[in-house]
N, CA and C atoms as a LAMMPS dump frame, in Angstrom:
ITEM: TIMESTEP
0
ITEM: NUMBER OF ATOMS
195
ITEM: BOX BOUNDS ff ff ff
-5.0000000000000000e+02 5.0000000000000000e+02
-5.0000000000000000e+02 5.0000000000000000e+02
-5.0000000000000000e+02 5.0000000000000000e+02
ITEM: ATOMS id mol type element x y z
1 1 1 N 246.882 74.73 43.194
2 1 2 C 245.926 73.793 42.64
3 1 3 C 245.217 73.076 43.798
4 2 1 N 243.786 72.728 43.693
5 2 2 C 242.795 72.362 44.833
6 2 3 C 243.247 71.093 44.653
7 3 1 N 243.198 70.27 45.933
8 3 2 C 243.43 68.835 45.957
9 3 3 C 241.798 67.937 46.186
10 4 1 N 241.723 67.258 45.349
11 4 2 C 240.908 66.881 45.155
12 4 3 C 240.56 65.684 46.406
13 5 1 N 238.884 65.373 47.121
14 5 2 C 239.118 64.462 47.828
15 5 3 C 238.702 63.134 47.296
16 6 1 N 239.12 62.272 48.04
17 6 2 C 239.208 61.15 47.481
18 6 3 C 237.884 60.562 48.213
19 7 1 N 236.535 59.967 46.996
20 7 2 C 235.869 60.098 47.847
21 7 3 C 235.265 58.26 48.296
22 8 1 N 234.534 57.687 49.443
23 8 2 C 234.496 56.372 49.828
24 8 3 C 233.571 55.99 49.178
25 9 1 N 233.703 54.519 48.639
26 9 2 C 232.642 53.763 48.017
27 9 3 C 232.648 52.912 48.554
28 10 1 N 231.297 52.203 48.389
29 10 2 C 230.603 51.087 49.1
30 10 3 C 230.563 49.842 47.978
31 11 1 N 231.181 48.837 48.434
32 11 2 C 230.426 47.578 47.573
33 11 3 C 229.784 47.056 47.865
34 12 1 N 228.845 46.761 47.479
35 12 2 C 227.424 45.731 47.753
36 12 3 C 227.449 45.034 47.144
37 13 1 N 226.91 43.646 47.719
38 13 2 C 226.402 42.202 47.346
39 13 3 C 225.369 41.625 47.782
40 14 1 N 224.452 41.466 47.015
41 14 2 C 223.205 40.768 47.208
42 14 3 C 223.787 39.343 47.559
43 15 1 N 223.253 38.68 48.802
44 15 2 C 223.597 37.7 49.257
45 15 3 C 222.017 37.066 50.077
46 16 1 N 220.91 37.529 49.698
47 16 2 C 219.408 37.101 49.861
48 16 3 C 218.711 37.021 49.041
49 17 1 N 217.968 35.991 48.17
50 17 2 C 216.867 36.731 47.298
51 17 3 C 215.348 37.919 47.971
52 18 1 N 215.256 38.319 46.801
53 18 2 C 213.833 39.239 46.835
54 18 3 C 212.497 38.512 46.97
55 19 1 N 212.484 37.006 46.443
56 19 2 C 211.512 36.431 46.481
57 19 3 C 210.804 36.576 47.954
58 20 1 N 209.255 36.78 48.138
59 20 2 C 208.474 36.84 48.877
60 20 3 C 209.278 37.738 50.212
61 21 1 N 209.56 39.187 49.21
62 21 2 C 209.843 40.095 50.438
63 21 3 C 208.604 40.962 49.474
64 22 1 N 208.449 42.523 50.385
65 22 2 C 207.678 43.794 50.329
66 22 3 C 208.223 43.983 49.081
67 23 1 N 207.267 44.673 48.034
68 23 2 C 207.262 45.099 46.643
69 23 3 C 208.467 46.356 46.97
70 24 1 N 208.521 47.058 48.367
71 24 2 C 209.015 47.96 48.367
72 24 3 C 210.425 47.649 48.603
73 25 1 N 211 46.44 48.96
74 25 2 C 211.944 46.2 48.954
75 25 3 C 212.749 45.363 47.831
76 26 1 N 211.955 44.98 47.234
77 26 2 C 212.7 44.771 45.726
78 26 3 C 212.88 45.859 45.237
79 27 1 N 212.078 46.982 45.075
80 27 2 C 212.562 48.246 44.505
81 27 3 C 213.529 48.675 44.862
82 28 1 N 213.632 48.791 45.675
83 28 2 C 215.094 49.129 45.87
84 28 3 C 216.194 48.299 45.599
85 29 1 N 216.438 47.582 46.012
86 29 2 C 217.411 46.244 45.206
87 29 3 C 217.207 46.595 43.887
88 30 1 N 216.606 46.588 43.026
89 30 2 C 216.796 47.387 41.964
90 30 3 C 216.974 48.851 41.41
91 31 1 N 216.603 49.979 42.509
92 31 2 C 217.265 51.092 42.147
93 31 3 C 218.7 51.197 42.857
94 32 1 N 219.205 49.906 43.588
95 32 2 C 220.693 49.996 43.688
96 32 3 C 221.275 49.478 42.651
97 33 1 N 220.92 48.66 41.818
98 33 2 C 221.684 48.378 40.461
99 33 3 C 221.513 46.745 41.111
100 34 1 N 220.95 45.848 42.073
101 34 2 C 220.776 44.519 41.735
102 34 3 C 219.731 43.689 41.763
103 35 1 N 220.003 42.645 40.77
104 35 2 C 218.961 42.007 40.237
105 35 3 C 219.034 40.622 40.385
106 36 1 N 219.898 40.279 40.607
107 36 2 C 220.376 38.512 40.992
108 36 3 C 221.518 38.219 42.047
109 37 1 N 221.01 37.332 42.605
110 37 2 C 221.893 36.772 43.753
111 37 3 C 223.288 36.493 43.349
112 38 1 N 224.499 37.298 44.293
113 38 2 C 225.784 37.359 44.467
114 38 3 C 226.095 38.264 42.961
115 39 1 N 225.497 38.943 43.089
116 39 2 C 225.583 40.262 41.699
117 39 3 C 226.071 41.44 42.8
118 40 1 N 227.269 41.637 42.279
119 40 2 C 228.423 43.077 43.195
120 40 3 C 228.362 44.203 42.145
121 41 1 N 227.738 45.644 42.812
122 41 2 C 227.673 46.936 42.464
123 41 3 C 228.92 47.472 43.602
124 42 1 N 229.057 48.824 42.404
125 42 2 C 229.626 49.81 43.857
126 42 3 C 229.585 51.328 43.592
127 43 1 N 228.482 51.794 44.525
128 43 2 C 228.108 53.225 44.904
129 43 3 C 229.23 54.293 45.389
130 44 1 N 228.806 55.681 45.326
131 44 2 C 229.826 56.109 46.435
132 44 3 C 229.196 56.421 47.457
133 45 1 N 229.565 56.569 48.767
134 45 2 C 229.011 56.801 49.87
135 45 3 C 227.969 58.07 50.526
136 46 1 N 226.678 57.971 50.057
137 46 2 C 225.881 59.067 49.892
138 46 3 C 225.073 59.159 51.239
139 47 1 N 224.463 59.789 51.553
140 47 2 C 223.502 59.794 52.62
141 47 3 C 222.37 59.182 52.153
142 48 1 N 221.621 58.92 50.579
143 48 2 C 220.806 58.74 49.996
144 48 3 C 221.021 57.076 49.96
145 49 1 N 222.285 56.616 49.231
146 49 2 C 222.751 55.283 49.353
147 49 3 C 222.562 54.818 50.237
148 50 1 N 223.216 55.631 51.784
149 50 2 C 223.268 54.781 53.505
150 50 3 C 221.556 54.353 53.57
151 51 1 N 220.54 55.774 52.97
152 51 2 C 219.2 55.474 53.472
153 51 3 C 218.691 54.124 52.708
154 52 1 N 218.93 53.737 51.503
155 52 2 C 218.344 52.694 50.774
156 52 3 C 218.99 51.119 51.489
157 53 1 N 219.962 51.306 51.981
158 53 2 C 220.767 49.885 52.359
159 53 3 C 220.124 49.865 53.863
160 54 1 N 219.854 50.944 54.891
161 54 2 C 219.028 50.435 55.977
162 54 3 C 218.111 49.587 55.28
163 55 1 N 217.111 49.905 54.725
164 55 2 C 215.548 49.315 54.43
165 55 3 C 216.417 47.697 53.921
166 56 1 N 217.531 47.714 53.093
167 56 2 C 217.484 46.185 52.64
168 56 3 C 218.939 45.457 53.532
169 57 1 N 219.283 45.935 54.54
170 57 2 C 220.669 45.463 55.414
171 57 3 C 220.526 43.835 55.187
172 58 1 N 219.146 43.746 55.573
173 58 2 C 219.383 42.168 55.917
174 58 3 C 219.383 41.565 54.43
175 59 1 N 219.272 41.754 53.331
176 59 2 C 219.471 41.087 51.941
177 59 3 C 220.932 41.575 51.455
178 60 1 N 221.613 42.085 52.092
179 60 2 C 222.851 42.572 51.262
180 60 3 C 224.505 42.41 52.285
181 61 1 N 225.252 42.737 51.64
182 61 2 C 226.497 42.605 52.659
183 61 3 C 227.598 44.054 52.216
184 62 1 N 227.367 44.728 52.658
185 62 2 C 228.633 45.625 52.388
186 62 3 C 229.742 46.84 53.384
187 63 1 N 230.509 46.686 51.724
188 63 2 C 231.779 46.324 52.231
189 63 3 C 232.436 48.18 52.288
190 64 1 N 232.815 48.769 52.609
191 64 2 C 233.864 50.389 52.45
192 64 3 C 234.867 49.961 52.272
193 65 1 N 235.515 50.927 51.185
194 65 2 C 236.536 51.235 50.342
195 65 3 C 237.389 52.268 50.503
């Protein structure tokens, strides 16, 4: 039987508002799943995920699992 891997997730926390940032960076804060300050999602560790959290590092804090 294949052993399955166990795979890493990321938690994120919005810890900046969106107010008077780039339209393009609220979008994203919302295609990560947040919408209000100190609101915790958690992704799994994608190359797609890593690319969206560069563009918003400085509005967010996260954490590996």
């Amino acid at each position: 039987m294949a052993k399955k891997k166990k795979r890493k997730t990321l938690i994120i926390t919005q810890v900046r508002s969106v107010i008077r940032r780039p339209e393009r960076q609220k979008r994203t804060m919302i295609a990560l799943g947040l919408r209000r300050m100190h609101q915790t999602v958690e992704h799994d560790d994608t190359p797609q995920v890593r690319g969206m959290l560069v563009k918003v590092l400085h509005l967010v804090r996260v954490e590996e699992t």
